[in-house]
N, C-alpha and C positions, 0 to 999 in steps of 0.2 A: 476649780476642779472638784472640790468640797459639795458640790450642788448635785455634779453627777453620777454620786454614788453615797451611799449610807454609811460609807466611812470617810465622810467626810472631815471627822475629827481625829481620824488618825495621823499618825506622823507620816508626813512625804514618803520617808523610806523604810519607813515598815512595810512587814510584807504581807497583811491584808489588805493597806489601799494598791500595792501592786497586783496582786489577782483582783480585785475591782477597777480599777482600770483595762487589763486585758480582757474581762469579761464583757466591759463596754463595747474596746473595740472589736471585739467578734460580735454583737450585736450588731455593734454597724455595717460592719461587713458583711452578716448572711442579709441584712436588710437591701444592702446596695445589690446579693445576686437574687433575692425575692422579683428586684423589680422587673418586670418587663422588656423587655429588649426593645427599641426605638422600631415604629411600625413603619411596614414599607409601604412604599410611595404608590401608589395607583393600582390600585386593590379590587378597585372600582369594575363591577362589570361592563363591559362598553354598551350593550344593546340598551341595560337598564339605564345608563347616562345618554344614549339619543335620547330615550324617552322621554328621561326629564328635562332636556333643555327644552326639545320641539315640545313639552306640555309649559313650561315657559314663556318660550317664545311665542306660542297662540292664542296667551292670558286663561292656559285652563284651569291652573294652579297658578302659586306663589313659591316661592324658595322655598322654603320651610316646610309646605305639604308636597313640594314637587320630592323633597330630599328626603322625607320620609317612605312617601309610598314605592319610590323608585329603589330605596336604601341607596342613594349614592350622597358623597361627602357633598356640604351646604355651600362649603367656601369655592370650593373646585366648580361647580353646579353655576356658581355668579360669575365666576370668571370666564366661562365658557360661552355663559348666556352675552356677557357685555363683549366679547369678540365677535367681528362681523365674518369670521370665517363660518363654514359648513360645520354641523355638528360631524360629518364624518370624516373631517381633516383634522377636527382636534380631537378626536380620542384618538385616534393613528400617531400625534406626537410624540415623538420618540422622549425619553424622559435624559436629563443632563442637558448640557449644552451643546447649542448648535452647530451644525459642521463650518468650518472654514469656508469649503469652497460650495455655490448653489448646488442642489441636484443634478442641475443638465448638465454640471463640468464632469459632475462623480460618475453618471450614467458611459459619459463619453471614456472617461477614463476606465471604466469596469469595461469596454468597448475593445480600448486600445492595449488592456493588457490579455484580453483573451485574443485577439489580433496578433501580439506578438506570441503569443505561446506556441497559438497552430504554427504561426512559422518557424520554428525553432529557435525565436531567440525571448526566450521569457524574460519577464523584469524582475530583476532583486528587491529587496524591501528598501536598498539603498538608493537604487534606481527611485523607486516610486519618493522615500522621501526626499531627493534633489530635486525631485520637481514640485512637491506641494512646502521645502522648509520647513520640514516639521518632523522632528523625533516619533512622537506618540500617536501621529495622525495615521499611520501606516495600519497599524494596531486598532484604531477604530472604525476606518475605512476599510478593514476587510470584515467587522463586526456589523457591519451594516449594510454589506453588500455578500452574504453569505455564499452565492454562487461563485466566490472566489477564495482561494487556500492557498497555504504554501507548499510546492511540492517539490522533491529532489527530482532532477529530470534525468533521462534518461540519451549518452552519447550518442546520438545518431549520425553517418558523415553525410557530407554533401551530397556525394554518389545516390546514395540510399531514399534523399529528400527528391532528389530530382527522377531517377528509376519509377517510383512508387506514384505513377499518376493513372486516372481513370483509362488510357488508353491501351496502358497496357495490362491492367487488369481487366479489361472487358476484352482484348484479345487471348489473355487465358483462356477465360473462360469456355469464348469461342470454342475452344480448342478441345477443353474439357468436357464439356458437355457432350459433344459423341462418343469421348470416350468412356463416359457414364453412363451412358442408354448399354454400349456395349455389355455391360457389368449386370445391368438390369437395376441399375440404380441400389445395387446388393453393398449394405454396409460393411458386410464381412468378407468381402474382395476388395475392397478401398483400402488401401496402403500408403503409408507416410514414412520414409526413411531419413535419418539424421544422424548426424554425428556431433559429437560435443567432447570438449574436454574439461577432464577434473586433474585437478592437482592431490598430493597427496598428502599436504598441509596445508590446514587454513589458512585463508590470509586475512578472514577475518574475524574478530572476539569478542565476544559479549563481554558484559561488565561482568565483575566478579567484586564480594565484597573484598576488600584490603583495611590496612592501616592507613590513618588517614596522615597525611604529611611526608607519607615515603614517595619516594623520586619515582622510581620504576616499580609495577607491578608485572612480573610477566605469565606466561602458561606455557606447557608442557606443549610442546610438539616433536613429532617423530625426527625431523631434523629441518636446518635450518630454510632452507627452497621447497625440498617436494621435485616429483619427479609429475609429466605432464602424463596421463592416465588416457588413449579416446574409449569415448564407447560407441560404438552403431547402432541405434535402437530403430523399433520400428513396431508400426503399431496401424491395425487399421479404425476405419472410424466407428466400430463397433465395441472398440476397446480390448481385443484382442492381441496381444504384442508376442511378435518373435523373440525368440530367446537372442541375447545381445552378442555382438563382438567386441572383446574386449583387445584392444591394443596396448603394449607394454612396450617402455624407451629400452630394450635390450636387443640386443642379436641374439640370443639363444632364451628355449619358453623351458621354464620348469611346472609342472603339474600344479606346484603347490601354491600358485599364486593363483592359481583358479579354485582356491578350498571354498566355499559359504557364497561362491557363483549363482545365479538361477538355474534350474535347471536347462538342459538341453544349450547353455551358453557355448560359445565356441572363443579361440582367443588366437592371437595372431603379433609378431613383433617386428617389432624395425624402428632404428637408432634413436629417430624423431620424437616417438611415440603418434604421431598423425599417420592420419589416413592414406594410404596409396592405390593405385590402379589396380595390384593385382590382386591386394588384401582384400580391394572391395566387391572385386572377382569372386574370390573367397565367400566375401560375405553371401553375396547374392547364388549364389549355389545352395548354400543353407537357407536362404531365402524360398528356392524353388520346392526343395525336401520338402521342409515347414510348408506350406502354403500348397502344395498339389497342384497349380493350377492347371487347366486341362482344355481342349477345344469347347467343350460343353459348358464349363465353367473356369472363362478366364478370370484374370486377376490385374486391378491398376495400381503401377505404382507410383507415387506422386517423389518428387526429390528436387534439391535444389539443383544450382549451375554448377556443382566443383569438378573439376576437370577429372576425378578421380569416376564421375559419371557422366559426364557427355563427351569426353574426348576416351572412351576406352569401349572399341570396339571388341571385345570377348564379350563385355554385359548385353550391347546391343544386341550381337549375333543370337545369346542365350535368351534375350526375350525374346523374338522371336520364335523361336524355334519350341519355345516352352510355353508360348500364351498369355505373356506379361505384355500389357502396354504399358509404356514410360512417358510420362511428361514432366517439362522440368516446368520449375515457378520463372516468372518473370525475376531478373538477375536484380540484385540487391532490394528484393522485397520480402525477403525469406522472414524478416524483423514481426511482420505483418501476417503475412501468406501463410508462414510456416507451424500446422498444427500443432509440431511435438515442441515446437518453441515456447507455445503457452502452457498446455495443456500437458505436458510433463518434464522439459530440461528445466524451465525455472519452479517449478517444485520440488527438483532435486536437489538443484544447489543452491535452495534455501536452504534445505535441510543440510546438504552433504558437512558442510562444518561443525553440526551438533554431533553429528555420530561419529564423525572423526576424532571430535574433544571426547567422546564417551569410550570408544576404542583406546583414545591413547589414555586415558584414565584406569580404562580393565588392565593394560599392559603396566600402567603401572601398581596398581596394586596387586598385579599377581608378580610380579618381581620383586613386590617388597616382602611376600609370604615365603618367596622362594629362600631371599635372604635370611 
């Protein structure tokens, strides 16, 4: 140890060969993060390594001038040249180790799980590794066949699989389509009615930071269920939307549950909180207000099959009489068919749980001001 420092003649535990020895080993140390980091594997341009092999392979250079003028590595360059594959099946080699099973079993298999997907019954990761025996093969098998992911799927019933076929969407249409010339193909008379229900606590919660090792984290909510909330919205395909009907689970309406409403909203109750025949009655009166329509300028309105509109003759008698035509969607294709489905109920009830966590958060810090 005497060699490695210029207090080599001091005593063991004195304590200038102890800071000369630490000053060593931090030498060594910024020396070992000086170095370079291990370089990565195939850095190589691919077009400039065709060039050098096929100049190679046609005796127009040698390794050495082919490795220079092309800059690709020397070693990699002879190993390529001494393989009788295609210069363009070895630079496509994927780098690591080879797959278990050949390509045309993986093709077949990236085959049969988009096969099972369209049919509704997708494969689990478990599924797939009981059939190849292998933990980690799942995991690089989808790394190499990148048109495939893992996704949470969505409940669809049987009803809905089987409803939802070319025959009877091309008889929609049929159907639709005069009533679309009638309109003048006018995007601001195109109408889409729906109804949806909200709860009035989440049911579901984002992470939140906690302590780490405690049992239960919980959050705040208004009470323990929530009460079922529908709304009627309705919107034509110009983006235009009627003001909503709101349905409340009471037998009696108080004013003040309509506070911070949209304007022109209307509201309506019964025990359920769902929709009924007469409330949707209701609805479509304020439907006619709002919208005008007139002989000169009629109005289509698209909706599903619920019995609250195809088995309630007051709506039919009032389109009529008011210059609405009605069509319904083909029965259990609403999933698909149904505009306000995409294009506005699941952007609400993404959201609806954050503004409800942010509501019961104002409620509670203004009750803690109160206190």
């Amino acid at each position: 140890m005497a060699g490695l420092c210029e207090g080599g003649n001091e005593p063991p535990g004195s304590l200038k060969a102890i800071n000369i020895y630490d000053q060593t080993a931090l030498n060594i140390a910024i020396h070992w993060l000086d170095m370079p980091s291990a370089t990565k594997r195939k850095q190589y341009d691919k077009e400039a390594m065709l060039g050098a092999v096929r100049a190679v392979r046609n005796g127009e250079m040698g390794y050495l001038k082919a490795s220079k003028y092309f800059e690709a590595p020397k070693r990699t360059l002879e190993r390529f040249v001494k393989d009788n594959r295609s210069p363009e099946e070895l630079v496509d080699i994927p780098l690591g180790r080879k797959p278990v099973l050949p390509s045309e079993l993986e093709e077949q298999l990236v085959q049969y799980c988009s096969d099972m997907e369209e049919r509704f019954y997708g494969l689990r990761t478990q599924d797939i590794r009981r059939m190849a025996f292998q933990k980690k093969w799942v995991r690089a098998f989808l790394k190499r066949h990148p048109v495939l992911s893992m996704r949470t799927p969505q409940g669809i019933s049987a009803a809905r699989v089987k409803a939802f076929t070319p025959e009877n969407v091309a008889k929609f249409f049929d159907n639709y389509e005069p009533l679309l010339t009638k309109v003048n193909r006018n995007p601001h008379r195109v109408y889409n009615v729906d109804e949806t229900g909200i709860t009035t606590v989440q049911h579901k919660h984002r992470k939140v930071i906690g302590m780490k090792g405690k049992k239960q984290v919980a959050s705040l909510t208004s009470s323990e269920r929530g009460n079922l909330i529908t709304i009627v919205t309705c919107m034509n395909a110009a983006g235009t939307y009627v003001p909503p009907l709101v349905i409340f689970p009471r037998k009696n309406m108080k004013e003040e549950l309509m506070d911070g409403a949209p304007a022109g909203s209307i509201s309506a109750c019964h025990p359920s909180g769902w929709i009924q025949a007469d409330i949707f009655t209701k609805w479509f009166d304020h439907f006619i207000q709002f919208v005008k329509p007139s002989a000169d300028d009629p109005a289509l309105l698209i909706l599903d099959g619920h019995f609250s509109h195809t088995k309630n003759i007051d709506v039919v008698d009032k389109a009529r009489e008011n210059h609405v035509d009605v069509i319904c969607l083909p029965p259990h294709s609403t999933h698909k068919m149904q505009p306000l489905d995409v294009g506005f109920m699941g952007p609400l009830k993404h959201i609806m749980p954050t503004k409800l966590k942010l509501g019961s958060q104002a409620i509670l810090d203004e009750s803690s001001l109160i206190c």
